[in-house]
N, CA, C and O atoms as a MOPAC input file, in Angstrom:
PM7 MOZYME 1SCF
protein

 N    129.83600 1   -26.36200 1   -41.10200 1
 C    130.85800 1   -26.94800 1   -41.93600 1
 C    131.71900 1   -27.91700 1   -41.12000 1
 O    131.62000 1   -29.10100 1   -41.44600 1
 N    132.59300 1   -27.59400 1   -40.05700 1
 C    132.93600 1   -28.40700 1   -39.12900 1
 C    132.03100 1   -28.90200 1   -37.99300 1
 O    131.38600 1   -28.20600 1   -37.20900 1
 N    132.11900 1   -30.42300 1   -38.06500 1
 C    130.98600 1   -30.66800 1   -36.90700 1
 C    131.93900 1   -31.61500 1   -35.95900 1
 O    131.33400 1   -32.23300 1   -35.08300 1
 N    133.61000 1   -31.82800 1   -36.05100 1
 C    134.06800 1   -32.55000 1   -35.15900 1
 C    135.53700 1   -33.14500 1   -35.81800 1
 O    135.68900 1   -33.80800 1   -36.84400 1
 N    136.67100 1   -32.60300 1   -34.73100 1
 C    137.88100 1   -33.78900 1   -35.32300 1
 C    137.85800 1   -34.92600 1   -34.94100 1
 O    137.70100 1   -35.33300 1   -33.79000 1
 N    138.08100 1   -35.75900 1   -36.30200 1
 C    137.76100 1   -36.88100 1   -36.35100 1
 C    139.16100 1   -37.99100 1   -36.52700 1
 O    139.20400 1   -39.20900 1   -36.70300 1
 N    140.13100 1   -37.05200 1   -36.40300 1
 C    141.41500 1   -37.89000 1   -36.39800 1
 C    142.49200 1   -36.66400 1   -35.75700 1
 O    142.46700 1   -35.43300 1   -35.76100 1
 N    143.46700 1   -37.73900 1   -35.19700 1
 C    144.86000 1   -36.79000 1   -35.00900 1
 C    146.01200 1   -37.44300 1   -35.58200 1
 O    146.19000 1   -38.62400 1   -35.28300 1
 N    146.81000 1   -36.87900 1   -36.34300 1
 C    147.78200 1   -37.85200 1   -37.04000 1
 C    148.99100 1   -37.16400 1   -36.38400 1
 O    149.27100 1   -35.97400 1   -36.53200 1
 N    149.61600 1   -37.97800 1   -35.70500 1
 C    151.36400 1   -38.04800 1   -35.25100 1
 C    152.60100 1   -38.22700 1   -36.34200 1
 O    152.82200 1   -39.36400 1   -36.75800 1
 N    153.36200 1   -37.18500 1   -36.78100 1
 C    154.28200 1   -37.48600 1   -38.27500 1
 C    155.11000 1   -37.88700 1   -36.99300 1
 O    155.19700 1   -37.32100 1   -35.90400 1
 N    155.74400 1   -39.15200 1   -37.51300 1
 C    156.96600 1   -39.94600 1   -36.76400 1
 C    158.44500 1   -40.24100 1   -37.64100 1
 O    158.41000 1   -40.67400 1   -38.79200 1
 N    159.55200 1   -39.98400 1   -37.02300 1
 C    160.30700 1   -40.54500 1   -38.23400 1
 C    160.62000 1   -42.29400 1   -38.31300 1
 O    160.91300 1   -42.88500 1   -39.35200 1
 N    160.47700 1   -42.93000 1   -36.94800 1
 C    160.27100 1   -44.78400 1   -36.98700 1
 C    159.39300 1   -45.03300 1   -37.10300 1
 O    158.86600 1   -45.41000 1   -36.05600 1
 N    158.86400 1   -45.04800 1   -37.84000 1
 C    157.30300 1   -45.91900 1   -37.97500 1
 C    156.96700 1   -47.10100 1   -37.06900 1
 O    155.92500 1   -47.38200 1   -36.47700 1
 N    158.31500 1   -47.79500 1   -37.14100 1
 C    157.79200 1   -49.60400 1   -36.43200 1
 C    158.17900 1   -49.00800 1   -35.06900 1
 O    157.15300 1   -49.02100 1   -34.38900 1
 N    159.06700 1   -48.55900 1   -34.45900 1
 C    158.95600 1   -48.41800 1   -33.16400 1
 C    158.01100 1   -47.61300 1   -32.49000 1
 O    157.65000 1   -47.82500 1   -31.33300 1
 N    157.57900 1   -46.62900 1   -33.25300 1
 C    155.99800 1   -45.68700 1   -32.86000 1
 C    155.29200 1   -46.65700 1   -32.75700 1
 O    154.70200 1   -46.72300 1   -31.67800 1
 N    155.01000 1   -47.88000 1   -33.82900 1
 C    153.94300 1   -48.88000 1   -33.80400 1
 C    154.18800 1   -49.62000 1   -32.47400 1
 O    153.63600 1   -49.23200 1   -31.44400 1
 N    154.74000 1   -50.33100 1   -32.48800 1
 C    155.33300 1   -50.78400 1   -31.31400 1
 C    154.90800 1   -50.53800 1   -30.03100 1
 O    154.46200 1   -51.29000 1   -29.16400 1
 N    155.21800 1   -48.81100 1   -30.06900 1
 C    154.44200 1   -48.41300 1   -28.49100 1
 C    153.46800 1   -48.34300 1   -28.34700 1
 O    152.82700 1   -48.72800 1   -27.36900 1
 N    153.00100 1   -47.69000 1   -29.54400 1
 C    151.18900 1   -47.25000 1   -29.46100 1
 C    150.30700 1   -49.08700 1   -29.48700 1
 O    149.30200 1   -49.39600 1   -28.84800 1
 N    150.81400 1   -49.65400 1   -30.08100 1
 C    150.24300 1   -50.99500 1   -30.48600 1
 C    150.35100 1   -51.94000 1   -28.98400 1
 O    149.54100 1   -51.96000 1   -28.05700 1
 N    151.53000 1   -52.62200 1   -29.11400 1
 C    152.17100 1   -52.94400 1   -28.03000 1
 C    152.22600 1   -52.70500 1   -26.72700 1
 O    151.77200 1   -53.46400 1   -25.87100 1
 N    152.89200 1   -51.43500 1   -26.47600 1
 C    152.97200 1   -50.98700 1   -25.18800 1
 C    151.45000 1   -50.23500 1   -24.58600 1
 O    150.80700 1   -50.60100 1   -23.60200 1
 N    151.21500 1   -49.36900 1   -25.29300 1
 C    149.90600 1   -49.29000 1   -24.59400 1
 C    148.27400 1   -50.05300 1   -25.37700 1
 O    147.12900 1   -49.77600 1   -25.02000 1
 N    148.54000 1   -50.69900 1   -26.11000 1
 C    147.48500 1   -51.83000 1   -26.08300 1
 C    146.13300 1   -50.80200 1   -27.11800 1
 O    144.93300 1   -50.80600 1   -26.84400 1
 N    146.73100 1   -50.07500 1   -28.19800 1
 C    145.66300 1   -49.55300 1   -28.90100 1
 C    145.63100 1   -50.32200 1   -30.26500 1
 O    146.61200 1   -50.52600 1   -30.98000 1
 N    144.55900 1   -50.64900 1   -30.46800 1
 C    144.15000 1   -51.84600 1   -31.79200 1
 C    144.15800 1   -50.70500 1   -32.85700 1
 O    143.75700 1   -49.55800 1   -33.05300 1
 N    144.95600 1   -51.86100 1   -33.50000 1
 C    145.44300 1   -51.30600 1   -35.26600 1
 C    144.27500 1   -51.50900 1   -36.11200 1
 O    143.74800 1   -52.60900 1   -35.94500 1
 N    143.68700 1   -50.69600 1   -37.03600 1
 C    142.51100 1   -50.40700 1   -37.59200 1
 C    142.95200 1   -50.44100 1   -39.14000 1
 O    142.21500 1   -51.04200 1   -39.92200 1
 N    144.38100 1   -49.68500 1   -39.72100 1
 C    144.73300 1   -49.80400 1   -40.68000 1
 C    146.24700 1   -49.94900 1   -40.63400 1
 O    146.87300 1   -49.58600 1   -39.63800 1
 N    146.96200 1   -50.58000 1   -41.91700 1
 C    148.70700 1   -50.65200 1   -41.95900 1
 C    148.80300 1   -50.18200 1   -43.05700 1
 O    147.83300 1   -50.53500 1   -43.72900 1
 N    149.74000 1   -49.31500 1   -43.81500 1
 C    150.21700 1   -49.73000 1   -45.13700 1
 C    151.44000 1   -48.90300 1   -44.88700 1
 O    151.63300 1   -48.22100 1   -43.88000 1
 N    152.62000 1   -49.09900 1   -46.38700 1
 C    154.00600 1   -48.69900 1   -46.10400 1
 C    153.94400 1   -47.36100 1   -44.93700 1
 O    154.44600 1   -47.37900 1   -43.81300 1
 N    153.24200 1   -46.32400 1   -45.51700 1
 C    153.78000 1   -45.25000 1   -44.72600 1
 C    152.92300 1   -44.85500 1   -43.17700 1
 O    153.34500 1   -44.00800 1   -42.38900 1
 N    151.65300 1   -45.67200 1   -42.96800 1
 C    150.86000 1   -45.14500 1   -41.85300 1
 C    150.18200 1   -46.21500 1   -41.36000 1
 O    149.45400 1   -46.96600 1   -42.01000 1
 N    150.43800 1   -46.27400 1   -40.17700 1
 C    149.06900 1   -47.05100 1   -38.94600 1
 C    148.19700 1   -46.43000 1   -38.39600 1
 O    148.44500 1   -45.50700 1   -37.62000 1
 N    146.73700 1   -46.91200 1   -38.76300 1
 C    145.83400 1   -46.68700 1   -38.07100 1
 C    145.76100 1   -46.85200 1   -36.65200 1
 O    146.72000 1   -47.51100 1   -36.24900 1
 N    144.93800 1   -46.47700 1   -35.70200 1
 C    144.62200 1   -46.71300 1   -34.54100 1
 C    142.82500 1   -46.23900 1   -34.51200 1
 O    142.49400 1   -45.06200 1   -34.66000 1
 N    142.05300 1   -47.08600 1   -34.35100 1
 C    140.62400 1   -46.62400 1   -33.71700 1
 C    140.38000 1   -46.46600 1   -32.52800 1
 O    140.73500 1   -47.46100 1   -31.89600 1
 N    139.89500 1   -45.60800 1   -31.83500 1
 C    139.54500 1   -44.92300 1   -30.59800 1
 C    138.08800 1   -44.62600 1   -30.31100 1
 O    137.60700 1   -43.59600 1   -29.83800 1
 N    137.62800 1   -45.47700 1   -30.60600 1
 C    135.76300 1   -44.92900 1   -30.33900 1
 C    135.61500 1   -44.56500 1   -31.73000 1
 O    135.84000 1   -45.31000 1   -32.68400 1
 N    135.19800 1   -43.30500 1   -31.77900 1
 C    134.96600 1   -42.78300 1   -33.13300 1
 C    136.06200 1   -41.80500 1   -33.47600 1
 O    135.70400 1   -40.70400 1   -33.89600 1
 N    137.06100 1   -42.00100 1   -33.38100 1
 C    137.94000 1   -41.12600 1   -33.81300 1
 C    139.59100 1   -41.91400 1   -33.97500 1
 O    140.14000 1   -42.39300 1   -32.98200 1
 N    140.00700 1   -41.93600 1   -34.86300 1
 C    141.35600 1   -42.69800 1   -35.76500 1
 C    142.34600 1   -41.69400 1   -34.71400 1
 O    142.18900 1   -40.75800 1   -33.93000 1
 N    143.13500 1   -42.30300 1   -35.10200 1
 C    144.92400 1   -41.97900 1   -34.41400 1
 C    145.71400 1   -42.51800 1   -35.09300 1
 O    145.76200 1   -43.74800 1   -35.07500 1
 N    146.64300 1   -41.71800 1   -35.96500 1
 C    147.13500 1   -42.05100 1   -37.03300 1
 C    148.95300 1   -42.32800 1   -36.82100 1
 O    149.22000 1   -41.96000 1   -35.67700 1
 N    150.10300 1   -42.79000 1   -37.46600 1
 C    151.15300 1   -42.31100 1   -37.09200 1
 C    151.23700 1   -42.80300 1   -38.37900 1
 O    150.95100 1   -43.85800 1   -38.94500 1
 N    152.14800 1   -40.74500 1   -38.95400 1
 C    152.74500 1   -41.27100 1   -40.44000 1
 C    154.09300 1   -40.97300 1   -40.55200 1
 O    154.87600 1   -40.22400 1   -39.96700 1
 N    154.14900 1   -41.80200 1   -41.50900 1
 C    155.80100 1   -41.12600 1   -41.74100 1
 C    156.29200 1   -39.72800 1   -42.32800 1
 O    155.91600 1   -39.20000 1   -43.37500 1
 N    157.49400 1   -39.11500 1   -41.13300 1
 C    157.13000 1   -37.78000 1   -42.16100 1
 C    157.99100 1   -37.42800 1   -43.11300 1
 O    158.35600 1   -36.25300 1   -43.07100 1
 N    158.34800 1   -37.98200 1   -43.81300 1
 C    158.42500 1   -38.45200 1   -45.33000 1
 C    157.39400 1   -38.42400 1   -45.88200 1
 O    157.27400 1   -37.45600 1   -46.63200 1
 N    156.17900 1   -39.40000 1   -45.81500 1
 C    155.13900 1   -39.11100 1   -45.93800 1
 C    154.45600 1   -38.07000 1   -46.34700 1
 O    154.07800 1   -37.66100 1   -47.44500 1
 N    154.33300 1   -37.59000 1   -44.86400 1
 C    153.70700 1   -36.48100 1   -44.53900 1
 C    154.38100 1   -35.32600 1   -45.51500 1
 O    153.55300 1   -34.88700 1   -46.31400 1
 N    155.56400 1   -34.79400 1   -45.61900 1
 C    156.07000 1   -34.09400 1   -46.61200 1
 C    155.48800 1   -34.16800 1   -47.67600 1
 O    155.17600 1   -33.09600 1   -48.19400 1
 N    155.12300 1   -35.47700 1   -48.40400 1
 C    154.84300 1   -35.51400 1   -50.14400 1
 C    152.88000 1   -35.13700 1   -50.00100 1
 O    152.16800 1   -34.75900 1   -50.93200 1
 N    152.49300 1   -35.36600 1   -48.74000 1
 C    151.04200 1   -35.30500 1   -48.75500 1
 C    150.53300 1   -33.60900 1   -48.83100 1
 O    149.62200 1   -33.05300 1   -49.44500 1
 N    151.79700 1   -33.02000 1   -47.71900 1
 C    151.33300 1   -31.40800 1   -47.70400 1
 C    152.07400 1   -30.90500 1   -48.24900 1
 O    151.74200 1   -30.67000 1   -49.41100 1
 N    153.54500 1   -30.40500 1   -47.81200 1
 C    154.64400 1   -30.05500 1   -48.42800 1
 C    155.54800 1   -29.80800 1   -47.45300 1
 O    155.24300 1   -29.95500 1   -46.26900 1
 N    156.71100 1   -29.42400 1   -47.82500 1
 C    157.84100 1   -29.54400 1   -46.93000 1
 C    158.21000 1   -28.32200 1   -46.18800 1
 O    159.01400 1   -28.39000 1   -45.25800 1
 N    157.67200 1   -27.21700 1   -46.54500 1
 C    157.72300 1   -25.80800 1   -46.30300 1
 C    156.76100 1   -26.13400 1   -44.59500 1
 O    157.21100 1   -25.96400 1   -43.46200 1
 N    155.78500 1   -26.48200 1   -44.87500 1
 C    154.79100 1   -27.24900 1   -43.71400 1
 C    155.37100 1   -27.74900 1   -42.64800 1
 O    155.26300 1   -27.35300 1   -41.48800 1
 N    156.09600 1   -28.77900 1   -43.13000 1
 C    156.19300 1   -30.18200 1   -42.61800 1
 C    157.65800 1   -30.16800 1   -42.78200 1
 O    157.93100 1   -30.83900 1   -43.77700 1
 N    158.73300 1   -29.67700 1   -42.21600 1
 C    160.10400 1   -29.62100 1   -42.44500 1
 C    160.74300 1   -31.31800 1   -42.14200 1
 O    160.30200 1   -31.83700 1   -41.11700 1
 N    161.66500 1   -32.10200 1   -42.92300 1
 C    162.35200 1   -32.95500 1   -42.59900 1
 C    163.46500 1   -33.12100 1   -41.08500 1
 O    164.01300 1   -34.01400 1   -40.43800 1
 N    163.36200 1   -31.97000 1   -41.08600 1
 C    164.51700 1   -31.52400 1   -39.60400 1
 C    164.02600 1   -32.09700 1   -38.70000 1
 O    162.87800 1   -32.24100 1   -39.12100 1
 N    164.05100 1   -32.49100 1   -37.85000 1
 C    164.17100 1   -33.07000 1   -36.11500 1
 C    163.60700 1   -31.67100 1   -35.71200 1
 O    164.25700 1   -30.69700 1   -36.09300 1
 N    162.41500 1   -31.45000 1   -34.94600 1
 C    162.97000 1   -30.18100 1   -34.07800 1
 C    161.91100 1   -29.32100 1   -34.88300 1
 O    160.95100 1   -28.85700 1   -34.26800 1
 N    162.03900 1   -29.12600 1   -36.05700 1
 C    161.59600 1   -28.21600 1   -36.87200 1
 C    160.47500 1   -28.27400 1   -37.78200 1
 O    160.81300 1   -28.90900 1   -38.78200 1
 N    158.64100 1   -27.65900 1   -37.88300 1
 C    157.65800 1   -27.71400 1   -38.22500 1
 C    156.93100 1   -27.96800 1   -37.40800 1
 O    156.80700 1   -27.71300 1   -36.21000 1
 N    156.26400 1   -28.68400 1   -38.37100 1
 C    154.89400 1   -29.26300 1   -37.34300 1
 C    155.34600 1   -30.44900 1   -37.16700 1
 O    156.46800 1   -30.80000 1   -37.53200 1
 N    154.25200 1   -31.41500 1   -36.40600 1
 C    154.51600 1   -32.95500 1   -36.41300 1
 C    152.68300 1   -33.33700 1   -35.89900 1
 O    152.45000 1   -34.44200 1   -35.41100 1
 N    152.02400 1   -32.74900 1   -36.00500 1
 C    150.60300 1   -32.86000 1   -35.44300 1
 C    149.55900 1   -32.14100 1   -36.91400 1
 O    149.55800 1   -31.02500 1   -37.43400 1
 N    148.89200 1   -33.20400 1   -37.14700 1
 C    147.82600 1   -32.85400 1   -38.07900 1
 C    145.73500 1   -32.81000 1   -37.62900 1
 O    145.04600 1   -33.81100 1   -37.82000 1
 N    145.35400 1   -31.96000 1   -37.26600 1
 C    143.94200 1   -32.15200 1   -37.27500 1
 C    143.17900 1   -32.24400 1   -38.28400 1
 O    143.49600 1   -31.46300 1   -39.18100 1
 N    142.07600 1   -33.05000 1   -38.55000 1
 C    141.09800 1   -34.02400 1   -39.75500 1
 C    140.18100 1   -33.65100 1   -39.43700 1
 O    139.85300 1   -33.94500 1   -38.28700 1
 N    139.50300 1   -33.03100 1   -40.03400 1
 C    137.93800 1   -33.01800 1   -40.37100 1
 C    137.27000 1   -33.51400 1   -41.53200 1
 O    137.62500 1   -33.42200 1   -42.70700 1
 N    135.97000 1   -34.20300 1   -40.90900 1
 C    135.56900 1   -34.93400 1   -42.08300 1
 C    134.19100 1   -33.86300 1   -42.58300 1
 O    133.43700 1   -33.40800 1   -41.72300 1
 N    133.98000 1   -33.51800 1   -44.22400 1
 C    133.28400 1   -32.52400 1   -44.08000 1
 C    132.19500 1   -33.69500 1   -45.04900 1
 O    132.27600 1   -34.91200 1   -45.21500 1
 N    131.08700 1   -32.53900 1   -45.60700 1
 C    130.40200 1   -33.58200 1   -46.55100 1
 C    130.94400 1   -33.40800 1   -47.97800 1
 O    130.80600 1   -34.32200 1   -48.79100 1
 N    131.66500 1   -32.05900 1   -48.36000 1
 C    132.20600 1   -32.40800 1   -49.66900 1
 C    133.40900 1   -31.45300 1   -49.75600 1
 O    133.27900 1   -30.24400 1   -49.56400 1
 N    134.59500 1   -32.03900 1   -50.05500 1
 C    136.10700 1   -30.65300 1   -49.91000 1
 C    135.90300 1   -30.01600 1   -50.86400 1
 O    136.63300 1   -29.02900 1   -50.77000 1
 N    135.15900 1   -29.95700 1   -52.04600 1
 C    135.51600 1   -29.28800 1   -53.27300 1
 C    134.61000 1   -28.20000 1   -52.79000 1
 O    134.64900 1   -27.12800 1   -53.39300 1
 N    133.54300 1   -28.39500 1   -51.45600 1
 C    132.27100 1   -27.33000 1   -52.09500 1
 C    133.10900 1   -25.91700 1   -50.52700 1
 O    133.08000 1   -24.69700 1   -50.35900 1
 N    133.71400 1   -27.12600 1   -49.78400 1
 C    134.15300 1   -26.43900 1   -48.50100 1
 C    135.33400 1   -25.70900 1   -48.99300 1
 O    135.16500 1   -24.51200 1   -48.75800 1
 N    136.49500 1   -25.93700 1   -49.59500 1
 C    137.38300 1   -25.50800 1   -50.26500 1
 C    136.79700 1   -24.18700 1   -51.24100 1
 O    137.00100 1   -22.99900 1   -50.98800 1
 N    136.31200 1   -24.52200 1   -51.97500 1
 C    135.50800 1   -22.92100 1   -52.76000 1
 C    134.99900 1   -22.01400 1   -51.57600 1
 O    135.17200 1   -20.81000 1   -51.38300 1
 N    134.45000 1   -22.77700 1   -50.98500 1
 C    133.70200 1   -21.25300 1   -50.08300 1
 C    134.97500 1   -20.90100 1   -49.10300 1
 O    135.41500 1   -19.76000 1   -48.96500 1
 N    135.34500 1   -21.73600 1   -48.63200 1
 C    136.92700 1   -20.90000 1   -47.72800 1
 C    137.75200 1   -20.21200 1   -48.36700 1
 O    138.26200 1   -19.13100 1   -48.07100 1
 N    137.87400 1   -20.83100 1   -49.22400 1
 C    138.61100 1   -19.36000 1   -50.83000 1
 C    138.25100 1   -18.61000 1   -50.87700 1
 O    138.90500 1   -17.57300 1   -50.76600 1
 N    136.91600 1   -18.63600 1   -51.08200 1
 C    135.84100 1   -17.19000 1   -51.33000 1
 C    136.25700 1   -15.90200 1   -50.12700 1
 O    136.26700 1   -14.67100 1   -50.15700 1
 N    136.64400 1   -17.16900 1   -48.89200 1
 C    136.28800 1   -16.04000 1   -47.98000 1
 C    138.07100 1   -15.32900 1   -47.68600 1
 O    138.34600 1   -14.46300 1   -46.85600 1
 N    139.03500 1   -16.00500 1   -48.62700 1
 C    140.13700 1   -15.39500 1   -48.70700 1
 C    141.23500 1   -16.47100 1   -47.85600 1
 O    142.37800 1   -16.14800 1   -47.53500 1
 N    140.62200 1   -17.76200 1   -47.59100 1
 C    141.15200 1   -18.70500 1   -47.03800 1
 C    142.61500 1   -19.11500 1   -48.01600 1
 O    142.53400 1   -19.56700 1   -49.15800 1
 N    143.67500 1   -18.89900 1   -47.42800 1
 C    144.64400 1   -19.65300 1   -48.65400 1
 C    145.24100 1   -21.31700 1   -48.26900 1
 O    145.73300 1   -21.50300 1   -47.15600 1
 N    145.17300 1   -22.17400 1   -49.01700 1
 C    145.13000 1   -23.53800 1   -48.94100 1
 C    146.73800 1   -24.31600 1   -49.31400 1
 O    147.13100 1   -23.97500 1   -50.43000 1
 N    147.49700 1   -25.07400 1   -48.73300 1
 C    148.84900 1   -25.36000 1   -48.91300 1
 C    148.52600 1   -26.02900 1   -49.94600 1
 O    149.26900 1   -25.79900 1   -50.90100 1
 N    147.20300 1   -27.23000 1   -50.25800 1
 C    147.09600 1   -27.93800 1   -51.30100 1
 C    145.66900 1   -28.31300 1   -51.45200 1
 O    144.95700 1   -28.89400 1   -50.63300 1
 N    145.34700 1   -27.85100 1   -52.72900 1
 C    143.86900 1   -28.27000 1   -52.93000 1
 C    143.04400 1   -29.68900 1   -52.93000 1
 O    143.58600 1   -30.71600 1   -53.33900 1
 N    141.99400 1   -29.68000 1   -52.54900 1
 C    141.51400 1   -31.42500 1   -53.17800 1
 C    141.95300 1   -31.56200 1   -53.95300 1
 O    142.12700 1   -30.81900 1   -54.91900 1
 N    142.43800 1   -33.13000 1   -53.63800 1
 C    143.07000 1   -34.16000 1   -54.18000 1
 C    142.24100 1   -35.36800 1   -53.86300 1
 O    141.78000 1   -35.53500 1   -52.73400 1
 N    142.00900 1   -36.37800 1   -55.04000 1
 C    141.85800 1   -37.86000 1   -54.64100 1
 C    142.96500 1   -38.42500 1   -54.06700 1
 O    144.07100 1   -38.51900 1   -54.59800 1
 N    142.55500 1   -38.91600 1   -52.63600 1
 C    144.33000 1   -39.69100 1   -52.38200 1
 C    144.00400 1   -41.57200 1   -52.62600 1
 O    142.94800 1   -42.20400 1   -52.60800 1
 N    145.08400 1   -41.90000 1   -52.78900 1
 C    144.75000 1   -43.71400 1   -52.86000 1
 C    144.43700 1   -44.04800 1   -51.49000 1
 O    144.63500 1   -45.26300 1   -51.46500 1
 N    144.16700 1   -43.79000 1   -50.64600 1
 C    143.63900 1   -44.08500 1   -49.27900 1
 C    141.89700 1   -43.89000 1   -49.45000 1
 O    141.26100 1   -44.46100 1   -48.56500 1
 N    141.26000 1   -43.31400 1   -50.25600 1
 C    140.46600 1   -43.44000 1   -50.29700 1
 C    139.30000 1   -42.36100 1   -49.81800 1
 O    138.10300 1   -42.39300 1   -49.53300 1
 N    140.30200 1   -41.44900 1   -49.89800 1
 C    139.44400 1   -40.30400 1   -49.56200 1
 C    140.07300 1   -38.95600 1   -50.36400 1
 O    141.11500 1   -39.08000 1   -51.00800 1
 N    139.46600 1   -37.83500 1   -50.29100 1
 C    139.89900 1   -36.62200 1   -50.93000 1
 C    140.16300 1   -35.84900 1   -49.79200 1
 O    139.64700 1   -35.86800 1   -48.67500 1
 N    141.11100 1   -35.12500 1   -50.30300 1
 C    141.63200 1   -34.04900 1   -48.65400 1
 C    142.05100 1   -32.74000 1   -49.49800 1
 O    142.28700 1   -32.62800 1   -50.70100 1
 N    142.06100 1   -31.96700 1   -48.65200 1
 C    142.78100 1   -30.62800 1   -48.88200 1
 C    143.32000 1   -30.26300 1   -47.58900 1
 O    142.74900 1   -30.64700 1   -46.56900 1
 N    144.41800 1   -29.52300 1   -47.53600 1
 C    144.86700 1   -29.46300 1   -46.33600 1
 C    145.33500 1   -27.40300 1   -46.25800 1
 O    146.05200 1   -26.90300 1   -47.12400 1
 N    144.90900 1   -26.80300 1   -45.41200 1
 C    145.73700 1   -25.68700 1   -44.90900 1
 C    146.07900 1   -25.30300 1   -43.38100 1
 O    145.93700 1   -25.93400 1   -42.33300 1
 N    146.67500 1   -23.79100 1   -43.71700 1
 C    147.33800 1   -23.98100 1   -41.90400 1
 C    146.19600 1   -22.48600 1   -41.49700 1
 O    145.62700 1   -21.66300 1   -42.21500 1
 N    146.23800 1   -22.62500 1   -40.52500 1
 C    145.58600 1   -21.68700 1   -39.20500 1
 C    146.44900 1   -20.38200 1   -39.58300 1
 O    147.16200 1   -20.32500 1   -40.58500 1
 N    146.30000 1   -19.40000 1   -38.70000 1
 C    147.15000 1   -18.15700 1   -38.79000 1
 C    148.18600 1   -18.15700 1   -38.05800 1
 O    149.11200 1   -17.36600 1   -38.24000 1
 N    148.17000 1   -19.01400 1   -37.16500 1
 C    149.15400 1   -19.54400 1   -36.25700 1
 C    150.07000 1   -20.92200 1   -36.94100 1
 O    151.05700 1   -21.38000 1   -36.36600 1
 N    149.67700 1   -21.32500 1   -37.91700 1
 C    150.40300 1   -22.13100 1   -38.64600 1
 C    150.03200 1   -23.34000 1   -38.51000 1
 O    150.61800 1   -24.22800 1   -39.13000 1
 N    148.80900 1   -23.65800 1   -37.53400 1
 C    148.54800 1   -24.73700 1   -37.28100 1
 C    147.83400 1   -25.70000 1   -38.19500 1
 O    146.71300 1   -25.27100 1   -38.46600 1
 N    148.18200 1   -27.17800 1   -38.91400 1
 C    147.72500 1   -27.62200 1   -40.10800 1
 C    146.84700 1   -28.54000 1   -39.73900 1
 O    146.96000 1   -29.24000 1   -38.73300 1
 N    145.72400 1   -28.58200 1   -40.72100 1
 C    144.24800 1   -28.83200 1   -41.03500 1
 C    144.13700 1   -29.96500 1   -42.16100 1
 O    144.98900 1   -30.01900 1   -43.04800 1
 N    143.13200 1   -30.81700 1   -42.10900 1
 C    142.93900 1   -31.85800 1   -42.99900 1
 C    141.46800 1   -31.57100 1   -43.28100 1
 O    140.81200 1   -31.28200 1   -42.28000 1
 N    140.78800 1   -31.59500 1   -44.50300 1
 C    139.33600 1   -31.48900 1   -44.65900 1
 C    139.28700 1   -32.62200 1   -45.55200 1
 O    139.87300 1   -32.63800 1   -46.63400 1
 N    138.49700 1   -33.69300 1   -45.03900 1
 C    138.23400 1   -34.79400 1   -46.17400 1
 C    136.80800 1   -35.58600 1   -46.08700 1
 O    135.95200 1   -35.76600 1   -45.22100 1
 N    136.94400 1   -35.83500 1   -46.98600 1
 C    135.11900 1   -36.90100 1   -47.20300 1
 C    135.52700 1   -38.01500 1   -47.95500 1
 O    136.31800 1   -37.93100 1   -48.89400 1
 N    135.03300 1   -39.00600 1   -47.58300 1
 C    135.52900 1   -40.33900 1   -48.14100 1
 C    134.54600 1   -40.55400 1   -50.22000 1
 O    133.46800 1   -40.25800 1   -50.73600 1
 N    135.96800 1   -41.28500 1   -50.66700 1
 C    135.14400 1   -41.46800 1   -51.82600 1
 C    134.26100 1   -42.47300 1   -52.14900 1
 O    133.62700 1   -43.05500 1   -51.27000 1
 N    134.13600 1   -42.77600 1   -53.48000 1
 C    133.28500 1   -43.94000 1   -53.09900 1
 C    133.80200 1   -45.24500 1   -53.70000 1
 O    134.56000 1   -45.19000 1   -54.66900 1
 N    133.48600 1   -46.25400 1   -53.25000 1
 C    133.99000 1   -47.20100 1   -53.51200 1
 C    133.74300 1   -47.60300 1   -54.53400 1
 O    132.66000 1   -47.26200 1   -55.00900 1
 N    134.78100 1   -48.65300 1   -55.45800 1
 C    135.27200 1   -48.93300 1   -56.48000 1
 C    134.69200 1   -50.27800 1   -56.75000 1
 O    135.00000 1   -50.88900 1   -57.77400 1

């Protein structure tokens, strides 16, 4: 089911000055922009920085606290071959999920839960194009 993380996403609360460094200062090419997130490509693996604002409305806030200091701020991505079929069977096995597949306008479907340690998870497969 997992064969590799394929992204790490950084929740930031400046977006342009995160960009800035990661872009700028250390010289990593921007792959995607839009209001709330920059891409970064790395070989085969994205580096993301979102806003966590963002990030709040994507997982939830219980997750992802607005506080300075407080939650997470680190997301791991896996790309599977389908969330709806990976999502049922991790249920099955008593897996509980912060938020089920979803189509997101980015262009992919995700579901996201946390570890037992609280640590939060992205499972997505891209859709298809329009």
């Amino acid at each position: 089911m997992i064969r590799k993380i394929d992204a790490a996403v950084l929740f930031v609360q400046d977006l342009e000055k995160c960009t800035v460094f990661y872009r700028d200062t250390l010289g990593l090419p921007v792959s995607f922009t839009d209001a709330n997130s920059v891409a970064f490509r790395l070989e085969d693996q994205d580096f993301v920085l979102l806003k966590l604002a963002a990030a709040v409305d994507m997982i939830s806030e219980d997750a992802v606290p607005l506080q300075h200091g407080a939650g997470h701020r680190a997301l791991l991505c896996v790309g599977v071959e389908d969330v709806n079929a990976t999502y049922q069977a991790l249920t099955a096995k008593g897996v509980q999920f912060i938020k089920p597949p979803k189509d997101q306008t980015w262009g992919r479907c995700t579901a996201y839960l946390a570890d037992p340690e609280g640590n939060l998870w992205e499972f997505w497969h891209a859709l298809p194009s329009t």
